[in-house]
C-alpha positions as CSV (number, residue, x, y, z in Angstrom):
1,X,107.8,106.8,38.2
2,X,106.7,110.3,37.8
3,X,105.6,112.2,40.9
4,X,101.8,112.1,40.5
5,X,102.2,108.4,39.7
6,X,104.8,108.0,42.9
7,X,101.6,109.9,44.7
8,X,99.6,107.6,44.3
9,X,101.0,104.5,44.6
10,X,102.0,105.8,48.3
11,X,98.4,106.4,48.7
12,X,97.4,103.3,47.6
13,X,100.0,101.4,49.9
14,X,98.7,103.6,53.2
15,X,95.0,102.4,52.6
16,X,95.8,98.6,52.6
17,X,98.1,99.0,55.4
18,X,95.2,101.0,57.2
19,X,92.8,98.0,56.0
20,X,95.3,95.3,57.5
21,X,95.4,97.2,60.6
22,X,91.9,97.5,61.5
23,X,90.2,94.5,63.5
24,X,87.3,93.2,62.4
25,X,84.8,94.6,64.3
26,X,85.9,98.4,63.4
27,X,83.6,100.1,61.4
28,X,84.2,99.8,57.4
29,X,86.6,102.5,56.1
30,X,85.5,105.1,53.8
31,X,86.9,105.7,50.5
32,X,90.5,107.6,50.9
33,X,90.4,111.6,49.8
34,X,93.7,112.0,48.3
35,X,93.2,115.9,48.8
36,X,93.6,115.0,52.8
37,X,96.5,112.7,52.9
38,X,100.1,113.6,53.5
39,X,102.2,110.5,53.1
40,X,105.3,109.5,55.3
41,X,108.7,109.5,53.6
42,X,109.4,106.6,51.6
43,X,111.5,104.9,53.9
44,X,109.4,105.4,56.8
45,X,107.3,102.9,58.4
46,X,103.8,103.7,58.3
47,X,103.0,102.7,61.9
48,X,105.3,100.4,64.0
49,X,108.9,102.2,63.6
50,X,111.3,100.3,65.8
51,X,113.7,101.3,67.5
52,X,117.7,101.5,65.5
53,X,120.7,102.4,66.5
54,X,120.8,105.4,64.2
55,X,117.0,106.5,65.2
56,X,114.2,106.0,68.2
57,X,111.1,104.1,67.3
58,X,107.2,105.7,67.7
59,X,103.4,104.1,67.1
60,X,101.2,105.9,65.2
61,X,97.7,104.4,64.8
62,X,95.1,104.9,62.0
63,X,92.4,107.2,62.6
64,X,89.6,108.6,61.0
65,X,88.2,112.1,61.6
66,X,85.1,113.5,60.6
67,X,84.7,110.4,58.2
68,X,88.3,111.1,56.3
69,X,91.3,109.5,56.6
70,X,92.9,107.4,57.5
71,X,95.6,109.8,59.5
72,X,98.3,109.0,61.2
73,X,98.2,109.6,65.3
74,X,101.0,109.2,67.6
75,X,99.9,106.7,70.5
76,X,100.6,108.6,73.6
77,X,99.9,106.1,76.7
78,X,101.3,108.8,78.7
79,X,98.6,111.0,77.5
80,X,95.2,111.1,78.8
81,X,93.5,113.2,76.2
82,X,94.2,113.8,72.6
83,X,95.4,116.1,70.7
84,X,95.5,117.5,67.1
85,X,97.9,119.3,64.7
86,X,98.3,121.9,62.8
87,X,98.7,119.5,60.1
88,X,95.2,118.1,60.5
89,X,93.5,121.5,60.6
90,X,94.9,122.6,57.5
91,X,94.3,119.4,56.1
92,X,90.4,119.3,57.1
93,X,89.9,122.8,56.9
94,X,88.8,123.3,60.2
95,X,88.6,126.1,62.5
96,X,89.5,126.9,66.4
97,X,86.8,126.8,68.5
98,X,87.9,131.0,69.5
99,X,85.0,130.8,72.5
100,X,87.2,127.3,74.0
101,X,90.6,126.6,75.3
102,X,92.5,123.7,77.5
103,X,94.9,123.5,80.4
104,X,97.3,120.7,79.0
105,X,100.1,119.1,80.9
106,X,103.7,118.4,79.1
107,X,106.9,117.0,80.1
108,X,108.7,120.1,80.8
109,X,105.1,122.4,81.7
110,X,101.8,123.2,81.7
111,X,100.0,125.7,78.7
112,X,96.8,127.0,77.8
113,X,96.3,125.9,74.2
114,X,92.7,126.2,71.9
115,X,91.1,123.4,70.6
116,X,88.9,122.6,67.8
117,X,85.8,120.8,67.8
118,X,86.3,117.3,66.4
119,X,82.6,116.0,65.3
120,X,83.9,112.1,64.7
121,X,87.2,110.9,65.7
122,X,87.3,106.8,65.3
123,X,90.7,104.3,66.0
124,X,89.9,100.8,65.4
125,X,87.5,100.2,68.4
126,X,87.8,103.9,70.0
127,X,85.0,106.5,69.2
128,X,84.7,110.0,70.4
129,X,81.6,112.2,69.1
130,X,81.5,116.1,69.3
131,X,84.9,116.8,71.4
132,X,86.9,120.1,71.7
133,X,90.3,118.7,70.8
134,X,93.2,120.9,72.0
135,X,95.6,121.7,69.0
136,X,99.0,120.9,69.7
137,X,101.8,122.2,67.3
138,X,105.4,121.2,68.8
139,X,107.8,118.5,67.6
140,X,106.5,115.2,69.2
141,X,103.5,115.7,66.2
142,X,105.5,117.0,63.7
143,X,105.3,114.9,61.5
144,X,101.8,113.4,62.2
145,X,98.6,114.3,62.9
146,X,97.7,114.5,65.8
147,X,98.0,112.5,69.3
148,X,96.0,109.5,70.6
149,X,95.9,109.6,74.5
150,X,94.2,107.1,76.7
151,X,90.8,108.6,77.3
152,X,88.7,105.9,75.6
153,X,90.9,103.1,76.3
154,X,90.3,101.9,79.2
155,X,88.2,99.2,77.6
156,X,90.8,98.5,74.8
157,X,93.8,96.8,73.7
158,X,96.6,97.9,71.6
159,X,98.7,95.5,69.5
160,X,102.0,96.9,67.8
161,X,103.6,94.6,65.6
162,X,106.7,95.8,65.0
163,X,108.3,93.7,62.5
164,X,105.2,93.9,60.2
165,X,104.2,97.5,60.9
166,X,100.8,97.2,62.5
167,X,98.8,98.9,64.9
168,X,95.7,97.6,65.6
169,X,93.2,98.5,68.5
170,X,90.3,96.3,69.4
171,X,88.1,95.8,72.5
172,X,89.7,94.0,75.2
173,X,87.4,90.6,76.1
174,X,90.1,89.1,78.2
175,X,90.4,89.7,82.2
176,X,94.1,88.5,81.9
177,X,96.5,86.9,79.6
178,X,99.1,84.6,79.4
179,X,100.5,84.7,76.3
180,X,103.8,82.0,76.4
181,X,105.8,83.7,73.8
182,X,105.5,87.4,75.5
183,X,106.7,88.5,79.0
184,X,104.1,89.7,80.6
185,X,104.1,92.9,83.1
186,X,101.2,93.7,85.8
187,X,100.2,96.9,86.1
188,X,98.4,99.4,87.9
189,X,96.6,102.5,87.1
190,X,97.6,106.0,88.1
191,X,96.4,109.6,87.4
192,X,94.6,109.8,84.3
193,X,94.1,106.2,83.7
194,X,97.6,105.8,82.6
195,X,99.4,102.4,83.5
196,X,102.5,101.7,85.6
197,X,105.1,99.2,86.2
198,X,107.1,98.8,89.0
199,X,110.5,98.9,88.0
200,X,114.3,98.7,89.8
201,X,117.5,100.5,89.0
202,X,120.9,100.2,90.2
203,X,118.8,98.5,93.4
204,X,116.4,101.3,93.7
205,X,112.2,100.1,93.3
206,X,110.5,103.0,91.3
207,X,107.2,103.4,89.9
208,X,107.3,103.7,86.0
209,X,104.8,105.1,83.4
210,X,104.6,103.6,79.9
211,X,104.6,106.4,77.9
212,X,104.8,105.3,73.9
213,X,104.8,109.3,73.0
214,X,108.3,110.0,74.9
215,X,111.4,109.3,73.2
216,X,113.6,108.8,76.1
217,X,113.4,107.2,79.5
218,X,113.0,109.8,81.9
219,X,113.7,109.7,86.0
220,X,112.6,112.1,88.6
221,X,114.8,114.0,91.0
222,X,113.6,111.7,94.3
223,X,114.9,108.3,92.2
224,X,118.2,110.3,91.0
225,X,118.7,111.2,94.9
226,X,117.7,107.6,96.0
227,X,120.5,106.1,93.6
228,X,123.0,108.5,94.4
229,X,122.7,107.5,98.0
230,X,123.2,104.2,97.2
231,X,126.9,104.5,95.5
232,X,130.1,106.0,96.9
233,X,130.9,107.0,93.5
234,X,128.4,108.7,90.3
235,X,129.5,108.9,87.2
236,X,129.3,112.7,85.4
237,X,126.1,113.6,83.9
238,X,126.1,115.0,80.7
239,X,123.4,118.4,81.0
240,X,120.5,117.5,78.4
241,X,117.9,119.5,76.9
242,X,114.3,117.9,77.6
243,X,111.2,119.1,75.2
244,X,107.6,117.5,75.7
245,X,104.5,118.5,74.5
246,X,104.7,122.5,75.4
247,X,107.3,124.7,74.4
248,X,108.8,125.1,77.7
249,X,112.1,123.2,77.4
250,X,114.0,121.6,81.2
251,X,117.1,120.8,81.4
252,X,118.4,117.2,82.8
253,X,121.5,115.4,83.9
254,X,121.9,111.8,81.6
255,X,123.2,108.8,82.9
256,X,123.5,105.1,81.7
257,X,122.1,102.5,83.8
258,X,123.7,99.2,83.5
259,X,120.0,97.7,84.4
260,X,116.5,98.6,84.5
261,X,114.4,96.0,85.4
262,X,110.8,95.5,85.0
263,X,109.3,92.1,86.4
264,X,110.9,90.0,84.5
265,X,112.2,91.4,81.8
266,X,115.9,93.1,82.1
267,X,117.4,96.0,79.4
268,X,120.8,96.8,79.4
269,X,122.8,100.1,79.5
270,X,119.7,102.6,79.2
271,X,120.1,106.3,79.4
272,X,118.2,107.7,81.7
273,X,117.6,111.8,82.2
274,X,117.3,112.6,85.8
275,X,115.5,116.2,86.4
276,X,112.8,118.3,88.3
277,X,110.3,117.7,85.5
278,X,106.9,119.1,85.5
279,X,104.7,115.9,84.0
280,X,106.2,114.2,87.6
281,X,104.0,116.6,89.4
282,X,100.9,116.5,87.3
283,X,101.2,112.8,87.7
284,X,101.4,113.1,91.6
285,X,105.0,111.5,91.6
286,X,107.6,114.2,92.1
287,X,108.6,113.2,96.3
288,X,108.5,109.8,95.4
289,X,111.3,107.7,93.2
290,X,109.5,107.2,89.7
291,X,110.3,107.4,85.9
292,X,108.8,107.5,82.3
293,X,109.9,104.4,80.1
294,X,110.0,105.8,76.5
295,X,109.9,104.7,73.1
296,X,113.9,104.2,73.5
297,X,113.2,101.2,75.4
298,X,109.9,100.1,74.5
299,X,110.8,100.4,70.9
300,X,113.3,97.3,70.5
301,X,111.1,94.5,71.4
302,X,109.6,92.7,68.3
303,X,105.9,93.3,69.7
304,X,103.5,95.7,72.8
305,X,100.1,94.2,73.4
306,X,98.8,97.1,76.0
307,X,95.9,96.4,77.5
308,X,94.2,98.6,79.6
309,X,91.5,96.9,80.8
310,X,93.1,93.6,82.4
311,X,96.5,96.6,83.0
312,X,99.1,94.2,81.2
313,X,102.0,94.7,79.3
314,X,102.7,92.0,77.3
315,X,106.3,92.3,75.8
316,X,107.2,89.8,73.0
317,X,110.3,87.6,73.6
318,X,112.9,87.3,71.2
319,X,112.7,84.7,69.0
C-alpha cells in the first residue's frame, strides 16, 4: 500500500469511527477535508486508549471546529475550559486573537497564554459559538488537538468504551442511574464544576478529582502528612518530575499505595505523587487531604460513563 493510498484509508477509517461515536441526536457530520486531518499512528487507538503495562491510557473525543473535522480532543474533566493547539491552528489556519489573552491554571502553575477565537466548536451534544479559546502548546496535547474541559457539560454524559474505542457524549435525561454491570460512584461538584469522589488511603478519607487529562494520580501535601502520621514507618520516596498544562515543572515524592478506595470499588498498588502542587490551590484544596485520580487508574476499567448532571461515575465491572 503506497503512502497516498495508506492516507487515505486512515482517513477513511477515522470518519466511520467518528460516525459510530456520535449519538444520534448530534448534528450530521460534514464531509471530511483531508487537507485538515492528521491521523494517529497506526497502532494507536483513535479515542479510548486503555491503560497497559508498557503505556497510560487517554480519551480523546471527536470534535468539530468551525464546521471541519472531525479532530481529536483530549477529555480533560479536570479542566473547566478548553483549550486548543498549535496543531489546530496550523491546521485551520487561524490566527491569535493579539487584542485577547487568558489566565489558565495547570498542575504545576498558573500562565498567561493567548487565545484564538473559535467561531463553532461542536462534541457530540456540546456546542460553543464565538469563544476565545486559549492556545495551549505543552505535552498533554501533543499529539492532539486541542483539550475538552467541562464548561458545557454540566448537562452531559460521557461514555468511553474502551474495549471498542468510543467516545460518545450525549445529553444526560437521567437524574440517576443504576446500571447492574457498573459500580457506580456519587459525586459532588467542586470549583469549576468539576466532580469529586471521596476516596480512602492507607486509612486516610480524602477528597478526589477525576481528572481524565492527568496521567498519574496525584496527592496533596495535607494527605501525604495525614498518612505519614498514621505509620511508624514510610517507605523512601523516589523524587519525580510533575509537568501539567504550563511549562512550569514541580517536583514530587512517589509512593505506592497498597489501596485506594473509592466507594466501592478497590485498586491495588497505585503510585501516588505527593507534592505542594499548584492545581491544589486553584481548586481550593491545598490545607485539606485531597488528590487527582488520573488516567493511570481510570484507564484499566473496560468502560467510564461520567455524568455530570446526576454527578455519577459509573465504572464498568469486569466481566
Amino acid at each position: 500500500m503506497n503512502v497516498l493510498h495508506r492516507l487515505r484509508w486512515l482517513q477513511f477509517v477515522l470518519l466511520t469511527a467518528f460516525n459510530a461515536a456520535c449519538a444520534v441526536e448530534s448534528p450530521s457530520v460534514l464531509p471530511l477535508d483531508p487537507n485538515v486531518l492528521l491521523p494517529p499512528e497506526i497502532d494507536e487507538p483513535l479515542f479510548a486508549a486503555p491503560t497497559r503495562v508498557d503505556r497510560i491510557g487517554r480519551i480523546l473525543a471527536p470534535v468539530m471546529v468551525n464546521g471541519k473535522g472531525p479532530f481529536r480532543f483530549v477529555l480533560d474533566t479536570g479542566a473547566n475550559y478548553s483549550t486548543v493547539s498549535p496543531l489546530l491552528m496550523s491546521a485551520l489556519g487561524l490566527e491569535t486573537a493579539a487584542e485577547r489573552s487568558r489566565l489558565i491554571h495547570g498542575v504545576t502553575g498558573s500562565a498567561q497564554v493567548p487565545t484564538v477565537l473559535i467561531e463553532k466548536l461542536q462534541a457530540g451534544t456540546l456546542a460553543m459559538e464565538n469563544e476565545y479559546l486559549p492556545i495551549v502548546g505543552t505535552s498533554i496535547n501533543m499529539r492532539a488537538h486541542g483539550i475538552l474541559g467541562v464548561a458545557g457539560l454540566q448537562e452531559s454524559r460521557v461514555f468511553v468504551d474502551f474495549r471498542h474505542d468510543k467516545v460518545v457524549i450525549t445529553r444526560s435525561r437521567v437524574r440517576k442511574q443504576d446500571l447492574g454491570d457498573y459500580y457506580t460512584l456519587e459525586a459532588t461538584r467542586v470549583e469549576g464544576g468539576l466532580l469529586a469522589v471521596n476516596a480512602s488511603i492507607r486509612g486516610v478519607r480524602a477528597k478526589a478529582i477525576i481528572d481524565t487529562g492527568a496521567e498519574g494520580t496525584l496527592g496533596n501535601l495535607a494527605l501525604r502528612d495525614a498518612i505519614r502520621a498514621r505509620r511508624r514507618h514510610h517507605p523512601e520516596a523516589r523524587v519525580t518530575d510533575v509537568f501539567g498544562a504550563t511549562m512550569d515543572v514541580s517536583r514530587g515524592e512517589s509512593e505506592v499505595a497498597t489501596t485506594l478506595s473509592i466507594g466501592d470499588v478497590s485498586i491495588n498498588h497505585v503510585d501516588v505523587t505527593y507534592g505542594d502542587f499548584h492545581i491544589f490551590d486553584a481548586w481550593n484544596l491545598k490545607d485539606r487531604p485531597a488528590m487527582l485520580i488520573g488516567m493511570d487508574v481510570l484507564g484499566v476499567a473496560d468502560a467510564l460513563i461520567i455524568d455530570f448532571r446526576s454527578r455519577q461515575i459509573l465504572v464498568k465491572r469486569p466481566d
